[in-house]
Backbone as ProteinMPNN parsed JSONL, in Angstrom:
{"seq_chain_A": "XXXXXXXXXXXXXXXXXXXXXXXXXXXXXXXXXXXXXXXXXXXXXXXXXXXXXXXXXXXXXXXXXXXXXXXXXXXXXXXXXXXXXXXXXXXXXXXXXXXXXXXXXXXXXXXXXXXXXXXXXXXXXXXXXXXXXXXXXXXXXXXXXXXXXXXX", "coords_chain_A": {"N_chain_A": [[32.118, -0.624, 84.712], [32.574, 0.461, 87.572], [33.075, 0.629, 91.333], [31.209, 0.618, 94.269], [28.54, 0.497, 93.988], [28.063, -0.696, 91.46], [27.517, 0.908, 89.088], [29.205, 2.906, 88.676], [29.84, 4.563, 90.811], [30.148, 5.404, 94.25], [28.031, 6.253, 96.232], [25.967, 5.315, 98.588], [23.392, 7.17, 98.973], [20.382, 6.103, 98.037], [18.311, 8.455, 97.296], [17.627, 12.076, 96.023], [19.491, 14.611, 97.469], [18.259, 16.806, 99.48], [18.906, 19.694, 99.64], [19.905, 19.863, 97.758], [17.977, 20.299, 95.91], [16.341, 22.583, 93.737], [13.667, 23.271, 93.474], [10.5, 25.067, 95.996], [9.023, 23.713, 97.208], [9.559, 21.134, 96.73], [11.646, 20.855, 98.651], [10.053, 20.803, 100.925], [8.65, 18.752, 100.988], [10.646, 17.076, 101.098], [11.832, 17.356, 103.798], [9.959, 16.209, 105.586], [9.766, 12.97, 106.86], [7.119, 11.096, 106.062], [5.53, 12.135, 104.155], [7.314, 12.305, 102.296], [8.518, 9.852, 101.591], [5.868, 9.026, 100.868], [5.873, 10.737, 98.721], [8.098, 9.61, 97.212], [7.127, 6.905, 96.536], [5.285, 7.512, 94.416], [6.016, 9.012, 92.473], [7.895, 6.779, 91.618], [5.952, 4.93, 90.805], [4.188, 6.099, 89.239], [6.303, 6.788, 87.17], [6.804, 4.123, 86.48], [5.019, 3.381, 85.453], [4.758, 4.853, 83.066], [7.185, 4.358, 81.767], [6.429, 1.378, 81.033], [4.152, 2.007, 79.395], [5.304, 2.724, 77.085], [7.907, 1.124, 76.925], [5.72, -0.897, 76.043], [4.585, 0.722, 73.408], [7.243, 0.816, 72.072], [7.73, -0.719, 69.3], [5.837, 0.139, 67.975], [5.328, 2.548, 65.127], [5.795, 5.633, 65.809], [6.461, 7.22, 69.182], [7.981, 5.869, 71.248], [10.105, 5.244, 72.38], [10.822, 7.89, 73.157], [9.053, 8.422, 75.132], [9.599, 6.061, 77.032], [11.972, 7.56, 77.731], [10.701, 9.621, 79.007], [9.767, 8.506, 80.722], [11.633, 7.3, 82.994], [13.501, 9.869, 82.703], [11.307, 11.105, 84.62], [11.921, 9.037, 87.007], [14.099, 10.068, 87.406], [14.289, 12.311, 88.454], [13.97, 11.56, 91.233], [15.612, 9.451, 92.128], [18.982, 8.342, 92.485], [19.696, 5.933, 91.521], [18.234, 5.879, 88.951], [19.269, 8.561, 87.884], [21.482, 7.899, 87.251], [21.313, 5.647, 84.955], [20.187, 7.178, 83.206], [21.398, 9.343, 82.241], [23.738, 7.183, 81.081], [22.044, 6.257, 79.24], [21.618, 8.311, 77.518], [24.667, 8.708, 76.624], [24.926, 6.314, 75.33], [22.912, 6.625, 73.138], [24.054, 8.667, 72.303], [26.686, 7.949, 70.993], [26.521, 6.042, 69.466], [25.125, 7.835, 67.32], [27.335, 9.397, 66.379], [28.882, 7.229, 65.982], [27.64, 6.071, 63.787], [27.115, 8.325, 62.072], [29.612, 9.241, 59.944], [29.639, 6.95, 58.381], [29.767, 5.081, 55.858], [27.461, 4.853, 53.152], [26.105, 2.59, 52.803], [26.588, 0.729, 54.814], [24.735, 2.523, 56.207], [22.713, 2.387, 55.438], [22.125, -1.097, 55.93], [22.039, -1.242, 58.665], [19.167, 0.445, 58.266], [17.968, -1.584, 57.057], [18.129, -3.845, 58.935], [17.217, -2.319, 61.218], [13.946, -2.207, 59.898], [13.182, -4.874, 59.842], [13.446, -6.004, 62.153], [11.449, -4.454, 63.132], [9.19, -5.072, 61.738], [9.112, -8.131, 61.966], [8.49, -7.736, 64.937], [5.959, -6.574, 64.542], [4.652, -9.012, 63.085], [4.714, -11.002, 64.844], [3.014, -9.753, 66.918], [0.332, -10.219, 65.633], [0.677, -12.531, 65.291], [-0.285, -13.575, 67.4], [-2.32, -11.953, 68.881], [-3.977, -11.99, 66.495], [-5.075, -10.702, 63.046], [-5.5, -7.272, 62.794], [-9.041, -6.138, 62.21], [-9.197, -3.368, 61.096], [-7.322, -2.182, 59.294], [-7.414, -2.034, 55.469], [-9.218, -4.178, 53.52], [-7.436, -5.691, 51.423], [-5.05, -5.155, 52.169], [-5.464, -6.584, 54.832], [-6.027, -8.993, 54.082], [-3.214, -9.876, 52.459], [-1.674, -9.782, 54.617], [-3.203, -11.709, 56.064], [-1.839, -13.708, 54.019], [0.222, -14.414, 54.983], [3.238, -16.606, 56.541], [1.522, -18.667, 59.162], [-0.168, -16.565, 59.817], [-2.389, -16.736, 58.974], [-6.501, -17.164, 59.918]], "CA_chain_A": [[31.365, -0.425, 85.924], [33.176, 0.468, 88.875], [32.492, 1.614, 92.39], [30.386, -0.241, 95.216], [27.092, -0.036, 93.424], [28.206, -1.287, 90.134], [27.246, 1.739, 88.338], [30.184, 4.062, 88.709], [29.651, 5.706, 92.253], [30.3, 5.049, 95.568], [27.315, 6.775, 96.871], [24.78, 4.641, 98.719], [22.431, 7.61, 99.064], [18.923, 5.934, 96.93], [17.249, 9.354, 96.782], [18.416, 12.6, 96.027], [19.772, 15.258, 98.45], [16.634, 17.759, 99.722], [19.41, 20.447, 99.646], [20.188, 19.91, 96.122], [16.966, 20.226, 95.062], [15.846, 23.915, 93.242], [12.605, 23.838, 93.982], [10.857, 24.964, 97.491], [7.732, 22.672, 97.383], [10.27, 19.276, 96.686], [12.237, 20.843, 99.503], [9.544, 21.181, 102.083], [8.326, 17.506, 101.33], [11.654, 15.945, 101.58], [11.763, 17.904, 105.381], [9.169, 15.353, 106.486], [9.848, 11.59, 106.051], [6.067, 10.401, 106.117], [5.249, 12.693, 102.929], [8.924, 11.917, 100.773], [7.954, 8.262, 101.144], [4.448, 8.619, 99.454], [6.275, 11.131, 97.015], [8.939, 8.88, 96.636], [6.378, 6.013, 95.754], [4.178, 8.067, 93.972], [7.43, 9.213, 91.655], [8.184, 5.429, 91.36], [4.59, 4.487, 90.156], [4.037, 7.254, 87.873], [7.753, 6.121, 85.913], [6.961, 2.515, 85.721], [3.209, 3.223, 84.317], [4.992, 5.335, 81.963], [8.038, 3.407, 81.199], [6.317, 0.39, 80.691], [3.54, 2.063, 78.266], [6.535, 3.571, 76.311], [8.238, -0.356, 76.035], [4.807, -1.391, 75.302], [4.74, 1.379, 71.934], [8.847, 0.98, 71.244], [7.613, -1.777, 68.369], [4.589, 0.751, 67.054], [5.639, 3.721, 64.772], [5.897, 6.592, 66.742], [7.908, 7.908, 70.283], [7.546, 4.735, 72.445], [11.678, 5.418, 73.3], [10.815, 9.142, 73.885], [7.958, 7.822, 76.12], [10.604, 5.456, 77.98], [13.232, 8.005, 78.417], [10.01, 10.901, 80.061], [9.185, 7.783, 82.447], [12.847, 7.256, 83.02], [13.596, 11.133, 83.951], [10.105, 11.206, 86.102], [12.307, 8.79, 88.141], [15.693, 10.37, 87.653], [14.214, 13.434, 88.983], [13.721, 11.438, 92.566], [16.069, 8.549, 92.269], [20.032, 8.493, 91.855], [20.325, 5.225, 89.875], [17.412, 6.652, 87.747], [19.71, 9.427, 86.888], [23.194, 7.265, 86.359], [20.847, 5.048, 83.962], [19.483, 8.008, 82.171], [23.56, 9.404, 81.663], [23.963, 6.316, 80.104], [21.582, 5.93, 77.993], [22.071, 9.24, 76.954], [25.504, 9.041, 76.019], [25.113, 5.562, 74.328], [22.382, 7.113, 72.228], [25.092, 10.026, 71.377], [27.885, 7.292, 70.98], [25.653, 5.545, 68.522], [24.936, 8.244, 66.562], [28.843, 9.511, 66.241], [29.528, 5.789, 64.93], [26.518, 5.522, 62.673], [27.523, 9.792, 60.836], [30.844, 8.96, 59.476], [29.953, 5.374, 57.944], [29.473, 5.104, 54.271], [26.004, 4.962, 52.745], [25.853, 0.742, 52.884], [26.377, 0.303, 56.847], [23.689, 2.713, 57.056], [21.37, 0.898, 54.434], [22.201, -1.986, 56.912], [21.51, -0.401, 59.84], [18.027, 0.824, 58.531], [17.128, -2.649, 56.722], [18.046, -4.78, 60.385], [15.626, -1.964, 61.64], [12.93, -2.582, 59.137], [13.044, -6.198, 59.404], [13.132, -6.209, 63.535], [10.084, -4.346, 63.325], [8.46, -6.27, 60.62], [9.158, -9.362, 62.959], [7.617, -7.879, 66.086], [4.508, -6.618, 63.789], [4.297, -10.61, 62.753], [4.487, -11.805, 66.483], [2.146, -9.125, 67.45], [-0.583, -10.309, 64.82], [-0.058, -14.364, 65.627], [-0.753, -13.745, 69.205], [-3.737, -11.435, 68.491], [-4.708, -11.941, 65.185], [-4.864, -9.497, 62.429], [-7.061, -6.508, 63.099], [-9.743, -5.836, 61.059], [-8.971, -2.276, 60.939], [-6.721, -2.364, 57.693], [-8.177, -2.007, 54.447], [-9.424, -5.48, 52.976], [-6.627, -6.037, 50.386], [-4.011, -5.554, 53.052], [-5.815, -7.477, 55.394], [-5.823, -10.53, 53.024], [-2.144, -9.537, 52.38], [-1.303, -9.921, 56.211], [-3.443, -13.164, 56.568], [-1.088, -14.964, 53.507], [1.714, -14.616, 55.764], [2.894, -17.51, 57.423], [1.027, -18.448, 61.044], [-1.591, -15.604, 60.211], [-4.02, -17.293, 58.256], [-6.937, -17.703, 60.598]], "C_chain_A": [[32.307, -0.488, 87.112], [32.586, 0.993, 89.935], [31.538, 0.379, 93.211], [28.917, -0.822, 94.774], [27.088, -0.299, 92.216], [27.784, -0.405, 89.05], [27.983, 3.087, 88.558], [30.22, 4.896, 89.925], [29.454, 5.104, 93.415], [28.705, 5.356, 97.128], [26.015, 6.18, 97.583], [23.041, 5.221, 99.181], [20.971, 6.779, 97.961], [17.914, 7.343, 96.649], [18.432, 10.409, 96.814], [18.301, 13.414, 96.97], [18.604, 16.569, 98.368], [17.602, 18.846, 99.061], [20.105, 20.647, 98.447], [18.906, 20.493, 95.169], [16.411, 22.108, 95.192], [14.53, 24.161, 93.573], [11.827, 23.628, 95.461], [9.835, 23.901, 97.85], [8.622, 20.97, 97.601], [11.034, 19.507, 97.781], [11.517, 20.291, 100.405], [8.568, 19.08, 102.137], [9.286, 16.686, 101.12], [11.977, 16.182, 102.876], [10.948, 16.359, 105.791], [9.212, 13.712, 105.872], [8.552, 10.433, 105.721], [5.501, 10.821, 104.403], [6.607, 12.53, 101.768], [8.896, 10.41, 100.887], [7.001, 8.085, 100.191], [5.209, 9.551, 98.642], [7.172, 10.485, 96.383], [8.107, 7.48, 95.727], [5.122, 6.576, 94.544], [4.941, 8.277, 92.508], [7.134, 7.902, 90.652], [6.759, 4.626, 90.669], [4.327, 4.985, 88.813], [5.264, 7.165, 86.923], [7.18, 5.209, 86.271], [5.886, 2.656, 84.848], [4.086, 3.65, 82.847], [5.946, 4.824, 81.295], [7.252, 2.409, 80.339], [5.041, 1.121, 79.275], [4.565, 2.118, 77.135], [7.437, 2.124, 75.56], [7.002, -0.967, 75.348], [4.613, -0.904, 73.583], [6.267, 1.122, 71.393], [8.282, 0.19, 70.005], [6.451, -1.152, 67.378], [5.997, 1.543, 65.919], [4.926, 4.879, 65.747], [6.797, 6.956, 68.107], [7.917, 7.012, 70.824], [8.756, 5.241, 73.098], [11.882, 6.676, 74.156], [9.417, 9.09, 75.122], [9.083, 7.081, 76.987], [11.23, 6.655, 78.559], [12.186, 9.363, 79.442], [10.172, 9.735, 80.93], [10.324, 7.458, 83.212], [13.203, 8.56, 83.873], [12.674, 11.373, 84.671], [11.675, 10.043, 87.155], [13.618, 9.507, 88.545], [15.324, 11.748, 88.688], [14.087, 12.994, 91.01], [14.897, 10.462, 93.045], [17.373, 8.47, 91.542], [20.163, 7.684, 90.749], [19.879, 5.533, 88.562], [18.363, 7.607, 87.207], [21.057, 8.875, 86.401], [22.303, 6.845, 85.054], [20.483, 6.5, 82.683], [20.878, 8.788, 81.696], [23.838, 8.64, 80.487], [23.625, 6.069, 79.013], [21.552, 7.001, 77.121], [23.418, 9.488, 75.588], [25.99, 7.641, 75.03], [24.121, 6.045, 72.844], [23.026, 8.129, 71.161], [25.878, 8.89, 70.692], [27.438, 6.364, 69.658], [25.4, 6.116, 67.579], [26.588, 9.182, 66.304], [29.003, 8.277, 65.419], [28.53, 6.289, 63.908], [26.905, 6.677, 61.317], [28.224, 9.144, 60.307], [30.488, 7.156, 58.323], [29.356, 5.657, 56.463], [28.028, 4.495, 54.338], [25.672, 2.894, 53.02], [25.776, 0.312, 54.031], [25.053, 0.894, 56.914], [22.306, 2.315, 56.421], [21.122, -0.459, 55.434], [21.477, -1.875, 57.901], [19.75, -0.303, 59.475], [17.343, -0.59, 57.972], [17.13, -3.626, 58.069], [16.854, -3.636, 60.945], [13.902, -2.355, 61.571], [12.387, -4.07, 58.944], [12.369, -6.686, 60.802], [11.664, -5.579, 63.74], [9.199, -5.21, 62.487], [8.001, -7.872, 61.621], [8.564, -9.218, 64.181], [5.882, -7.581, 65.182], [3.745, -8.082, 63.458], [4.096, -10.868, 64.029], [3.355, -10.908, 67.208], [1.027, -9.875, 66.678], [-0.62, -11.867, 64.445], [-0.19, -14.151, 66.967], [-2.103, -13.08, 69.368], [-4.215, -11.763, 67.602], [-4.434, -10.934, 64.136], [-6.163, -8.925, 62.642], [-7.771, -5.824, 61.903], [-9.991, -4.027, 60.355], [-8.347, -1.749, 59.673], [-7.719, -2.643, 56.499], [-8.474, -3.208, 53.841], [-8.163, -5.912, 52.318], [-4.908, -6.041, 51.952], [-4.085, -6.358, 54.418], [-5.866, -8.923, 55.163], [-4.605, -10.451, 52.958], [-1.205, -10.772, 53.515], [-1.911, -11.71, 56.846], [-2.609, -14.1, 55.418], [-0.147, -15.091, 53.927], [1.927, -15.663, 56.239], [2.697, -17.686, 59.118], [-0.134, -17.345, 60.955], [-2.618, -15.925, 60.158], [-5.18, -17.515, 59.5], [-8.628, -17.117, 60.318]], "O_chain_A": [[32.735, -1.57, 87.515], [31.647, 1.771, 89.767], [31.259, -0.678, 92.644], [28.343, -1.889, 94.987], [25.99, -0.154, 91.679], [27.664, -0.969, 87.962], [27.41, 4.176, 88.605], [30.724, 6.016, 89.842], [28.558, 4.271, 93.551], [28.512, 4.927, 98.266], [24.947, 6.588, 97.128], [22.037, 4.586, 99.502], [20.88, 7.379, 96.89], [16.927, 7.294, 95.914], [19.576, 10.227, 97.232], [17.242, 13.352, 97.594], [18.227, 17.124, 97.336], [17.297, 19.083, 97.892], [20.844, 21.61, 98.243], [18.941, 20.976, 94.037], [16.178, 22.742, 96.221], [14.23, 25.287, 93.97], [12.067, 22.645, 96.162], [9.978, 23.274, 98.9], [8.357, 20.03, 98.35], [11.37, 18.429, 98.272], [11.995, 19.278, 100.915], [8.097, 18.48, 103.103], [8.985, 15.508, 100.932], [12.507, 15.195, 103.387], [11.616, 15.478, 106.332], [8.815, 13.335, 104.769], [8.74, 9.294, 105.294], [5.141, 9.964, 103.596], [6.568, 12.689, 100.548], [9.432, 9.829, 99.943], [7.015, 7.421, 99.155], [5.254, 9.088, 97.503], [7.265, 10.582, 95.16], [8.397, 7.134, 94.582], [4.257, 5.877, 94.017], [4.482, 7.741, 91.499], [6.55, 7.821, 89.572], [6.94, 3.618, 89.986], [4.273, 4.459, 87.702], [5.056, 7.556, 85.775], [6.369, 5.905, 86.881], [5.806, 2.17, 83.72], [4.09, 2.982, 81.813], [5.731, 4.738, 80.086], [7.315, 2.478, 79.111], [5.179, 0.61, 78.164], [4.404, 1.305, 76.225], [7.646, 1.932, 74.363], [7.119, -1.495, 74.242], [4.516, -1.716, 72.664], [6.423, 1.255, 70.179], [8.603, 1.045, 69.18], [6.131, -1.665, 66.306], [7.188, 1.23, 65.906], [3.799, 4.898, 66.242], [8.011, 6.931, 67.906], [7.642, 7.665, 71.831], [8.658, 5.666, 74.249], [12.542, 6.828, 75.184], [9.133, 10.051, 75.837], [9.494, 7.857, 77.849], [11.102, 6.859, 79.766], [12.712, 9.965, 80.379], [10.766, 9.965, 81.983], [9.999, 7.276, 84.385], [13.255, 8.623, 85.101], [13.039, 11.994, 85.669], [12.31, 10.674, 88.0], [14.106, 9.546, 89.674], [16.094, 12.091, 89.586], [14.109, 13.854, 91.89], [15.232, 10.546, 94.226], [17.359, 8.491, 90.311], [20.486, 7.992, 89.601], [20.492, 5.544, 87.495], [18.401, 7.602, 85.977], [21.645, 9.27, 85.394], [22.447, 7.564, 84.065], [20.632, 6.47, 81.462], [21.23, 8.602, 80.532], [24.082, 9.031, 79.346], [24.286, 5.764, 78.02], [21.458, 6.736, 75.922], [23.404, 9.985, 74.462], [26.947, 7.643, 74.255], [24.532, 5.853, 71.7], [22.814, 8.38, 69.975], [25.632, 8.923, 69.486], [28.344, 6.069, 68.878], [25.307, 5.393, 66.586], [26.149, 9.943, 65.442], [29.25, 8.36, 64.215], [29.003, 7.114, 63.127], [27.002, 6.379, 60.127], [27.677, 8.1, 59.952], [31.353, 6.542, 57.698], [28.499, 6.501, 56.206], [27.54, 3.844, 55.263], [24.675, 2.432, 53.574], [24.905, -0.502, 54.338], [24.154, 0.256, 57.463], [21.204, 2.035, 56.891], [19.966, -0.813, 55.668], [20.354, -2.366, 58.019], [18.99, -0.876, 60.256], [16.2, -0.812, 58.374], [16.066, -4.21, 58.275], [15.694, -4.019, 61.091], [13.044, -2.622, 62.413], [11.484, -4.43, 58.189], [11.352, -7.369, 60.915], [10.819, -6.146, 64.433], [8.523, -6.098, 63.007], [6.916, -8.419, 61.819], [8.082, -10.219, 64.713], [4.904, -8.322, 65.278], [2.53, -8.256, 63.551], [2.895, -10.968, 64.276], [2.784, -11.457, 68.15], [0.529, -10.489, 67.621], [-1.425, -12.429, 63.703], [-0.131, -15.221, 67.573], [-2.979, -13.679, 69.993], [-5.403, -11.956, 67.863], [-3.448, -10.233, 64.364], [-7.293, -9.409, 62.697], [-7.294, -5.188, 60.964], [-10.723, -3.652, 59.439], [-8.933, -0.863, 59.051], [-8.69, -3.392, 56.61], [-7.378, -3.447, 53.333], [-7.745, -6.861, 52.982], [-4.119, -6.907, 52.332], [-3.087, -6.733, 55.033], [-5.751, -9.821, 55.996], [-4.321, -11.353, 53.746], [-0.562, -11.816, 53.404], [-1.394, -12.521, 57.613], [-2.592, -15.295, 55.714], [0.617, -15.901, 53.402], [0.868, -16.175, 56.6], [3.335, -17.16, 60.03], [-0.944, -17.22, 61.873], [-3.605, -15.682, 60.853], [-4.651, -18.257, 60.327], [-9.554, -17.56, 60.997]]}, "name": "protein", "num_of_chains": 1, "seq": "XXXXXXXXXXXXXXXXXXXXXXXXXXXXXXXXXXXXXXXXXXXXXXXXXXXXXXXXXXXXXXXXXXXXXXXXXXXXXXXXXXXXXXXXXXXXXXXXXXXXXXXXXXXXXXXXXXXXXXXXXXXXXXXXXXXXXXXXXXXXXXXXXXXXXXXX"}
């Protein structure tokens, strides 16, 4: 991390430049600073709702991360650090999957059993803080309550 704002760039602009921007509608409401405030907060609302649903699913099966990273570019599209962060996480996601190709079949057995286990473990902490839901078929519902801490 270098640079004044601790994320590689000197630039203390917080939004991005009107005159950068391709389209004429995002132009014509960054012209007026009463209307690029509410779109700037409006931006900023609409990524956190969606961020935060997106961390809320990361622990389901399914996109929760591809849910993070839309609510993520909703802000990058208004907000510089939004787009350093989204760089980043970009190119650790690449940098991650470069290491992970190349590794013999046992790292990545590793790799997917620490997966399978970390979820396993939020599925348990999800289901002593709620309960288990009665939604599951009886037999795996009984299953789920001989765990320990489920029983209830």
């Amino acid at each position: 991390m270098s640079g004044e704002d601790g994320w590689g760039g000197d630039d203390h602009n917080i939004t991005l430049d009107a005159a950068d921007d391709d389209w004429e509608w995002r132009r014509k409401i960054h012209s007026n600073p009463h209307s690029h405030l509410i779109y700037r907060i409006i931006v900023g609302v609409v990524g956190l709702v969606i961020v935060v649903i997106g961390l809320i699913l990361v622990p389901f099966p399914g996109p929760g991360w591809l849910i993070v990273f839309l609510g993520l570019a909703i802000w990058a599209s208004e907000f510089e650090w939004a787009q350093r962060l989204l760089r980043r996480a970009r190119n650790t996601l690449q940098s991650w999957g470069v290491w992970l190709r190349p590794q013999p079949w046992w790292v990545k057995g590793l790799v997917l059993l620490v997966t399978v286990v970390a979820v396993a473990v939020i599925f348990w902490l999800l289901f002593l803080i709620s309960g288990v839901p009665g939604f599951f078929p009886d037999s795996i519902e009984e299953w789920l309550k001989g765990l320990p801490g489920l029983a209830r």
